[in-house]
Each structure stands twice: as C-alpha cells, then as structure tokens.
C-alpha positions as CSV (number, residue, x, y, z in Angstrom):
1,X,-5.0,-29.0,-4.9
2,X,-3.9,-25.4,-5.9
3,X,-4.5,-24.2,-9.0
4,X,-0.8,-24.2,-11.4
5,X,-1.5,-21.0,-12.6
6,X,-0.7,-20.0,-9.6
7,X,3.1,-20.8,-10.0
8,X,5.1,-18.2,-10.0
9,X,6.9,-16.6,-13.2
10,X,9.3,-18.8,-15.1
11,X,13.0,-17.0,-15.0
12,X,14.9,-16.7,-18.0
13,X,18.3,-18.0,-18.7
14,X,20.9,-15.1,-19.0
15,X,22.8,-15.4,-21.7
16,X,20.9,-12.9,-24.0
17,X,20.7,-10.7,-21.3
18,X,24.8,-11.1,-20.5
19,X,25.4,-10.7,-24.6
20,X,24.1,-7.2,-24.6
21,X,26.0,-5.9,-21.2
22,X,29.5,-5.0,-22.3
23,X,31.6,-7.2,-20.4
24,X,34.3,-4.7,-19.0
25,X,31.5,-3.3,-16.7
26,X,30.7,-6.6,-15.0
27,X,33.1,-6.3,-11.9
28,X,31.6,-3.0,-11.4
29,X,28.1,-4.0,-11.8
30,X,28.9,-7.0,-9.5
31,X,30.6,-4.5,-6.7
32,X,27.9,-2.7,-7.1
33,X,25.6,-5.0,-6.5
34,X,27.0,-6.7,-3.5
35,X,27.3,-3.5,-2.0
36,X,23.5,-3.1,-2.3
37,X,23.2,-6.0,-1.4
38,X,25.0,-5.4,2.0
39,X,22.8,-2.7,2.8
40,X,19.6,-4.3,2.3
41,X,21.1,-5.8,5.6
42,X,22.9,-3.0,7.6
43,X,20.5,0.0,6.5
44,X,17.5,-2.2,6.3
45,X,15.5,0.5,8.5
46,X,16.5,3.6,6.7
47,X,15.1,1.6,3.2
48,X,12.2,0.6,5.3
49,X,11.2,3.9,6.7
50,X,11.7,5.2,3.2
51,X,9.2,2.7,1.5
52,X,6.6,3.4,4.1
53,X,6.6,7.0,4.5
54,X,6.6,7.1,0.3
55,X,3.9,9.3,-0.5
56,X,4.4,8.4,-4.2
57,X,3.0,5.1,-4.0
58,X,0.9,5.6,-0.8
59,X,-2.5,4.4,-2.4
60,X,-0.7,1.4,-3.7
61,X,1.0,0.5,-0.8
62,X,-2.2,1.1,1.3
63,X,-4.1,-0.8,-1.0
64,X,-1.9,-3.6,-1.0
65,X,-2.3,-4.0,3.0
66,X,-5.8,-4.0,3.2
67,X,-6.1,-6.9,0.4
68,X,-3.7,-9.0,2.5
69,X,-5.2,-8.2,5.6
70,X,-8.7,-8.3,4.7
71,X,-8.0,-12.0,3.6
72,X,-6.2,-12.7,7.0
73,X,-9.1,-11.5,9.1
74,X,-11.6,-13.9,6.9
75,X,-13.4,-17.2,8.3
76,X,-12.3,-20.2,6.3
77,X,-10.5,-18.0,3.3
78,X,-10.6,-19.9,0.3
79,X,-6.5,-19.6,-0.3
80,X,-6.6,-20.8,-3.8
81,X,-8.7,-17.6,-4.6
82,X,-5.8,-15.5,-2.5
83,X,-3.4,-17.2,-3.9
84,X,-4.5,-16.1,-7.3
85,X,-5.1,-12.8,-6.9
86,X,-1.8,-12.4,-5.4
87,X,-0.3,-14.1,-8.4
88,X,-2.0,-11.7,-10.4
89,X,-0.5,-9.1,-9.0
90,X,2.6,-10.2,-8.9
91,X,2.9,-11.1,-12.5
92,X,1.5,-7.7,-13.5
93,X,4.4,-6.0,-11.4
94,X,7.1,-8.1,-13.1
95,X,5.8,-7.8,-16.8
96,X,5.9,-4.4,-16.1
97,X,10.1,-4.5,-14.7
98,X,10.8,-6.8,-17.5
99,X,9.7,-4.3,-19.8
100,X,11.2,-1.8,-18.8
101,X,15.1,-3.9,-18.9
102,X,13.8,-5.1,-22.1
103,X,14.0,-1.3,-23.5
104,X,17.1,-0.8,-21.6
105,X,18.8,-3.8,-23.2
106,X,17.7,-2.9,-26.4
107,X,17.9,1.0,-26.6
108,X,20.6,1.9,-24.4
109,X,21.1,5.0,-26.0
110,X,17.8,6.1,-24.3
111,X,20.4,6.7,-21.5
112,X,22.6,9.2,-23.0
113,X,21.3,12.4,-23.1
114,X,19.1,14.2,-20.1
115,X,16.2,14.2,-21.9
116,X,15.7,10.7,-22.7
117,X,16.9,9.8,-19.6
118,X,14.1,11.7,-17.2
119,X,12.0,10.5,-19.4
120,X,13.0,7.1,-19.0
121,X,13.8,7.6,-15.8
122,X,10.0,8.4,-14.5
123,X,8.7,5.4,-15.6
124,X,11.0,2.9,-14.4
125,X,10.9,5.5,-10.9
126,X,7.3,4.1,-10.5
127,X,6.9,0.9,-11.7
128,X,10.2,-0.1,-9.5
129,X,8.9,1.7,-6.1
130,X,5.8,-0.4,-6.6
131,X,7.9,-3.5,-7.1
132,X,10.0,-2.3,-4.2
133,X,6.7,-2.8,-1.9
134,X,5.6,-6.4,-3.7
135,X,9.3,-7.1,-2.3
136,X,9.0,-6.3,1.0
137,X,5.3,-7.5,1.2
138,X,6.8,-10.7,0.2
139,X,9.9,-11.0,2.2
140,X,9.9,-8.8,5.4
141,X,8.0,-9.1,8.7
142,X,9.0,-5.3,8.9
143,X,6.0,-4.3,7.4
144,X,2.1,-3.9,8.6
145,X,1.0,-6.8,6.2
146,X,2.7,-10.2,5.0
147,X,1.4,-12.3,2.3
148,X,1.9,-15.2,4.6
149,X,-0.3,-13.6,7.6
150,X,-3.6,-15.6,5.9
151,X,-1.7,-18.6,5.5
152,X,-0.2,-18.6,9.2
153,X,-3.7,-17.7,10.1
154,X,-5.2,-20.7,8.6
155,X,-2.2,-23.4,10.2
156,X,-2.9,-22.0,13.9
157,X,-6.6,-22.3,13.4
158,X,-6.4,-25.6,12.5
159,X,-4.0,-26.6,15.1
160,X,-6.7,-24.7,18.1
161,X,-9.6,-26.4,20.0
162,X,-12.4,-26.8,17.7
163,X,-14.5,-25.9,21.3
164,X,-13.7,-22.9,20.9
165,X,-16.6,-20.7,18.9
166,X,-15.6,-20.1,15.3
167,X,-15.2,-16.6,15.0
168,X,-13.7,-16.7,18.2
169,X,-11.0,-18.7,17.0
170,X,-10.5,-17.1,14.1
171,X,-10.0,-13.7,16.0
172,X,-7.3,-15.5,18.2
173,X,-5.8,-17.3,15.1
174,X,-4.8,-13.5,13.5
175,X,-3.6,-12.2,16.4
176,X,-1.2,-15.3,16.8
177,X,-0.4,-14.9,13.0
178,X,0.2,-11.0,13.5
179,X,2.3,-11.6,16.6
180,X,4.6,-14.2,14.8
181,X,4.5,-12.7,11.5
182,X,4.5,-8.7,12.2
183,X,5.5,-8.3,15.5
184,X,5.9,-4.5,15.1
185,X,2.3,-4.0,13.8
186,X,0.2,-6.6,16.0
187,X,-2.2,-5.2,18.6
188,X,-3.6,-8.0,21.0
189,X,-6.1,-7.9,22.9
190,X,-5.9,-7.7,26.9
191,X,-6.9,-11.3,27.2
192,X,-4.7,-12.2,24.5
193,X,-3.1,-16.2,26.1
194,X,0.9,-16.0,24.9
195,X,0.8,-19.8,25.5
196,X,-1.0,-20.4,22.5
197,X,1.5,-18.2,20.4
198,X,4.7,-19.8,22.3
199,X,2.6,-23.4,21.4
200,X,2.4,-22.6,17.8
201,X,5.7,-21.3,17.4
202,X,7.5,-24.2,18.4
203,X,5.7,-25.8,15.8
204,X,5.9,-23.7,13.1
205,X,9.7,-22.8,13.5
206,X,10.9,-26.2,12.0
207,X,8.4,-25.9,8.8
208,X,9.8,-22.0,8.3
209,X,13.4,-23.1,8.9
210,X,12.5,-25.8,6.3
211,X,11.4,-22.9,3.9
212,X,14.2,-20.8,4.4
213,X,16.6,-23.0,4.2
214,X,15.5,-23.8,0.6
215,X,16.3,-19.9,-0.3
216,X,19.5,-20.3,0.4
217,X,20.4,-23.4,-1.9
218,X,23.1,-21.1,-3.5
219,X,25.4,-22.3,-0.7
220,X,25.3,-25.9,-1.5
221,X,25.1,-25.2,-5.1
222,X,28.8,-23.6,-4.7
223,X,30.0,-26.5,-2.3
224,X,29.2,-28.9,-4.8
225,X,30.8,-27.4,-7.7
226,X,34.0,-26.9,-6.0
227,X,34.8,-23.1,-7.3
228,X,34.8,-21.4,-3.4
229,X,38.4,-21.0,-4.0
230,X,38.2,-17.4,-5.2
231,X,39.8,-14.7,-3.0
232,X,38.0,-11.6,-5.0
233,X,35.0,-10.8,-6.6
234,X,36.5,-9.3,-9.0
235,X,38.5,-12.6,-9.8
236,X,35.1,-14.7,-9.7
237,X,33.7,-12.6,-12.5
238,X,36.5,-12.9,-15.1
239,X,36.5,-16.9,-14.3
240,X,32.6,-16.4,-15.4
241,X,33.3,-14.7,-17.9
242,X,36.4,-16.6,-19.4
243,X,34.9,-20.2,-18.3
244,X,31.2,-20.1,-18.2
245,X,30.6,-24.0,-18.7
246,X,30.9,-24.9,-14.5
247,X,28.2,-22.9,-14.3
248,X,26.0,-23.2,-17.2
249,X,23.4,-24.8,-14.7
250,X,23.0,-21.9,-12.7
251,X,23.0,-19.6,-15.8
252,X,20.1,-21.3,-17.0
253,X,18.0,-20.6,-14.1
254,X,18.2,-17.2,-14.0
255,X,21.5,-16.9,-11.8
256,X,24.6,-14.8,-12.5
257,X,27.0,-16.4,-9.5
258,X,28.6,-13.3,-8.9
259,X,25.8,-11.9,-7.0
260,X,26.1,-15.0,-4.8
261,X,29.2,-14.0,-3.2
262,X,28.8,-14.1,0.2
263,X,27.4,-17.9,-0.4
264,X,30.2,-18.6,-2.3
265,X,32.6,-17.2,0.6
266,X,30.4,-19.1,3.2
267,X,30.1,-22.2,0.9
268,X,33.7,-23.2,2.5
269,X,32.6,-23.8,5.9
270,X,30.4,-27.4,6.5
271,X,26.7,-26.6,7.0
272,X,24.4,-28.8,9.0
273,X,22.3,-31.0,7.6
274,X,18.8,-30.1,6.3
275,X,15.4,-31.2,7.4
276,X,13.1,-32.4,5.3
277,X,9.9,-31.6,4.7
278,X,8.6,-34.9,6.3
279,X,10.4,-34.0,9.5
280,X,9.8,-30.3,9.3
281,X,6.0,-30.7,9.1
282,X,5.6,-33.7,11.6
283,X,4.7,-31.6,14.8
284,X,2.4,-29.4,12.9
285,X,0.3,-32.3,12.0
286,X,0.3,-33.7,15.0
287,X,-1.4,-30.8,16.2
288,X,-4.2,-30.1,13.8
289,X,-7.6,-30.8,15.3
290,X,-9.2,-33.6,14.0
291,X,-11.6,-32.8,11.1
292,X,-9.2,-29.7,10.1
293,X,-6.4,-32.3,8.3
294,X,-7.5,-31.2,4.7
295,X,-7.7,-27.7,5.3
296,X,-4.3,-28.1,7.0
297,X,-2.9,-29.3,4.1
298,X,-4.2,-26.2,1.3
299,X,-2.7,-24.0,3.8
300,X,0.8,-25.9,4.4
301,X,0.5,-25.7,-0.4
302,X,-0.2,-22.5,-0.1
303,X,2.8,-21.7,2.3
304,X,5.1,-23.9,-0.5
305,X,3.9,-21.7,-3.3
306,X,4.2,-18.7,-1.5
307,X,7.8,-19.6,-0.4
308,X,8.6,-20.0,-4.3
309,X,7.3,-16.7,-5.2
310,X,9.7,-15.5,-2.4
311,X,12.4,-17.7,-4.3
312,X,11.5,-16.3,-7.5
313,X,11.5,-12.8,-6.4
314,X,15.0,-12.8,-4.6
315,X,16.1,-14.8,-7.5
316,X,15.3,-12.4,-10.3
317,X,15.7,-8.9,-8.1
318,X,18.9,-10.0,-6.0
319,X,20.6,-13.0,-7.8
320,X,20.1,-11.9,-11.7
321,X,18.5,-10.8,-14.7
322,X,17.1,-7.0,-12.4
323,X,20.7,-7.1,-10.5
324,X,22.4,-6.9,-14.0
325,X,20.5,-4.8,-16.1
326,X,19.6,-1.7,-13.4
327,X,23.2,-2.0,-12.3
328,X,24.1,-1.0,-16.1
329,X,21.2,1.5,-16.5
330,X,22.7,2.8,-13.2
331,X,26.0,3.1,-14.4
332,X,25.4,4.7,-17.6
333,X,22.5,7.1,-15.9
334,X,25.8,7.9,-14.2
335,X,27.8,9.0,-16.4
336,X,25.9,11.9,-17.7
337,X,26.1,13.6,-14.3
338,X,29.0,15.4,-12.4
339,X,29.4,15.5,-9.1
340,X,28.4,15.9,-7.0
341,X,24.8,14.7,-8.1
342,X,26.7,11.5,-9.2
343,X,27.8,10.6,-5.7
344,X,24.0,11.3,-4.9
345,X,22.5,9.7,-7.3
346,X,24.1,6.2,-6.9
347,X,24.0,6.5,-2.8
348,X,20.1,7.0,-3.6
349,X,19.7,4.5,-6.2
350,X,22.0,1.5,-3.8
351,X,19.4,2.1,-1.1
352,X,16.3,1.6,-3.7
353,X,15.4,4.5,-3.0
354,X,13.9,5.4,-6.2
355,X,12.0,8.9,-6.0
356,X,15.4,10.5,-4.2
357,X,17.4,9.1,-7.3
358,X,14.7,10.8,-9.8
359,X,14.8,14.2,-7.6
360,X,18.6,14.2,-8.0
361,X,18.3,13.6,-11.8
362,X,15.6,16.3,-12.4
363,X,17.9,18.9,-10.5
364,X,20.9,18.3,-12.0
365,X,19.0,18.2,-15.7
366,X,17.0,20.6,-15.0
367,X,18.2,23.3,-13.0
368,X,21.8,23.2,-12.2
369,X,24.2,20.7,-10.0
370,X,25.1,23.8,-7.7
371,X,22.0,22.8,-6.4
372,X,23.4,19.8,-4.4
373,X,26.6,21.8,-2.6
C-alpha cells in the first residue's frame, strides 16, 4: 500500500478567497480566464516552446527531467519512494503559489505603485515559471519527461515475458513507455518490436480513458444540477454571485463554476456512459505475467495517485483559488500601465508566459513605454 502522505494537497473552499475579490471584477476575471484557458489549447506550442527554451528556470527544468527519468530507467523502482519525492516537490511548489495569493489577497495595495509592484512582481515571476513546468510535467506528453513514464514503465514490464533477461526487459519497458507517453522525445532502438507497444496500448488505453475521464467530472457535476441553461458567461457569474447555494458543493472543493464554462456549455449534450475501474483495468490484468500481480498492483496505485495530483493541479491552477486571484493581481498590475505595455503585458501574462510579462513591466517602470512602439 502507498504511503497517505503521499496524497496530494487538500484544496480550500473559496469563500474567503471570493470575500476579498471585489465582486464587479468577476466577469472580467472569468473572461479572462476562459480566454486563457482557450489558448492553453489553440497556442499550446507557442507556451510550450516558451517553457522549454526558458533560460530562467533551465536548471530547474533540467533537474526536474533527469529525476523523473532517472527513476524510469530504474530496475524494480520502488514507486512509493518516487511517489514521495514527487509529492515533496509538489507541495513545496504550491506552498510557495499560495503564498504568494495569500499576500496578494491580503495586501493588494502592494499592486499600486511600480515599485511595489516589480518588486512583487519578481518573485511571483519565479516561483510561477517553476510551477508552470510541475504543470506541464504533470499534464503534457509534450515534454521530454512525464511523471507517469516510471509508472507506465513498471505496467508494461509486468505485462512482458518474464523469459526475457531482466534488464533486457526493462530497457524495452522504457522505450514502450517513452513511445506512448513522449512520443516527441523517444529514441528506439533499431530492433525496437512496435508489436509490443501496439500490444500494450490496447491495454492501457481503457485504464487512461478511465483516468481521464475522472478529470472531467465538471461535466456531469453541471448535468446534474440542472443550471446549463445559461446563454453567457457573463450571466453565469452574476447567478453565482446572487445565488450561490446550487453550488455551495462545488465551492467547497475548491471550484468557482465559472471557469467550467465550456463543461457547462457541453453539459447539455448526453455523454456516454463511463467505465469503471473494474472494466477499465480487466485486460491489463489479464496480461501481467504470473508472479508480477503485486507489483502490478503498486504501479496501477501509483497511477491513481498520480492522476489526483493531476486533478488537484488543474483543479487549483485552471478551475479556482490560482484562476481567481492572478486574474485580479493581473488586472490591477494592469492598471498602472498605459498602452501600449498594457496590451502587452496581459497578451504575455494569458499565455503564462511569465518572464515576457516581467520584461514588459520593468520597461514601462523603468525606462519609458515608448519603448514598446
């Protein structure tokens, strides 16, 4: 059994949070947001080439991918320990976030002049890029490294022919992993066998759909409560905002249900029915090698646990507490500048792309905003 330490942070409700954000800015915070969010799909590869040519947080980022990989190229990796020292990391990178809204919340006057604010400003800069990559690390093939690759590793191993010579199959294990996982980054060898890779995938692609599927319980969250009948955004928030009680539930998981607005739009259609995890992992365990069943089954936890953290991550940067307080520290960041370093500042900032935003702040507060024409 894992360790339950290694569970991931608990998310706060948000009413404290929602009592200190005045409430006139909350259909811009939540445009704003869902615009972001938007691009996080449709300029996915600009924000990705950003994050991994970032020379700012190049030793992190490069420190991070050889701790993943190093445990995905291990024989038998004890997960528990992975697990761990992921959730070490994590936790540190999200103390540090919360801190940083905390001061926000609590000092917003720290954004009102251009002092305070670069000051401010390089700090958050930092500690947000390095959250930025634990994101990504967490939720995108895209990159060279996924937290997931020792994990996958582990399930194909158990599921190949204990004939085979140990190291052997654990060499053929990571290249399956890094092929299904990474595609971009995975270098096979010339006698690399697809069959295995196609033979895995057709059982691991019901247990991931199971997974994923989980992520996106906002959509029957809004079908059940029966409030898809909103034809704005703008609309949705002012019915939060005058009526919270329908959704006091999601509230108190962390979850302001604006941000969910493109599950609430889709909540109208019917959605097939879901797996369960019974029926999702069936195949798999039909294919582990006999003597491999129990180290089948601390992978299969580990890939539950590490499924919440990506829960809990999306949850807290893309569904709440984050979402609403950088949106505000965006918008009142904004404020002190003209254009058109405003116009810069927030098409940076949308895109996450933290160390632009910061350049465009120390020009126009430190030189002059001629600068930008």
């Amino acid at each position: 059994m894992l360790d339950p330490n290694t569970s991931p942070p608990q998310l706060a409700p948000l009413s404290n949070t929602l009592a200190k954000i005045p409430p006139e800015l909350l259909s811009w915070i939540a445009e704003k947001h869902v615009q972001y969010l938007d691009d996080r799909i449709h300029k996915i590869d600009p924000l990705t080439q950003y994050l991994e040519h970032c020379n700012n947080v190049e030793v992190e980022r490069n420190e991070f991918i050889q701790f993943v990989d190093t445990w995905a190229r291990k024989e038998n990796p004890n997960l528990t320990q992975y697990l761990t020292e992921y959730t070490s990391r994590f936790k540190q990178a999200r103390e540090r976030v919360d801190t940083l809204c905390d001061h926000v919340l609590e000092t917003p006057q720290i954004l009102d002049n251009p002092e305070t604010i670069l000051k401010f400003w390089r700090q958050f800069t930092y500690v947000n890029e390095i959250d930025s990559l634990h994101g990504m690390f967490l939720t995108s093939g895209r990159w060279y490294v996924n937290i997931m690759l020792p994990t996958v590793k582990e399930l194909i191993f158990c599921t190949l022919s204990s004939d085979m010579a140990p190291t052997a199959r654990n060499a053929i294990s990571y290249h399956v992993a890094r092929r299904l996982i990474t595609p971009r980054f995975a270098n096979v060898p010339a006698d690399y066998n697809p069959i295995i890779e196609r033979n895995f995938a057709k059982l691991f692609r019901p247990l991931l759909a199971h997974f994923d599927r989980k992520l996106l319980f906002l959509f029957e969250a809004f079908a059940s409560l029966g409030v898809n009948s909103f034809q704005t955004l703008e609309s949705f928030v002012h019915a939060v905002s005058l009526s919270p009680e329908p959704y006091t539930s999601l509230l108190g998981q962390g979850i302001y249900p604006p941000f969910g607005w493109h599950e609430l739009v889709a909540s109208r259609c019917p959605r097939r029915t879901a797996s369960t995890y019974t029926e999702a992992v069936k195949p798999f365990l039909a294919a582990v090698q006999e003597g491999y069943h129990a180290r089948a089954h601390a992978a299969l936890e580990c890939l539950a646990v590490q499924k919440e953290y990506e829960m809990n991550y999306n949850t807290y940067n893309y569904k709440g507490r984050f979402g609403l307080i950088s949106k505000y520290q965006y918008w009142r960041t904004a404020q002190q500048l003209a254009e058109p370093a405003r116009t810069y500042f927030l098409d940076a900032i949308l895109l996450d792309k933290f160390y632009v935003a910061l350049e465009v702040l120390e020009q126009a507060f430190g030189d002059s905003v001629g600068d930008f024409l």
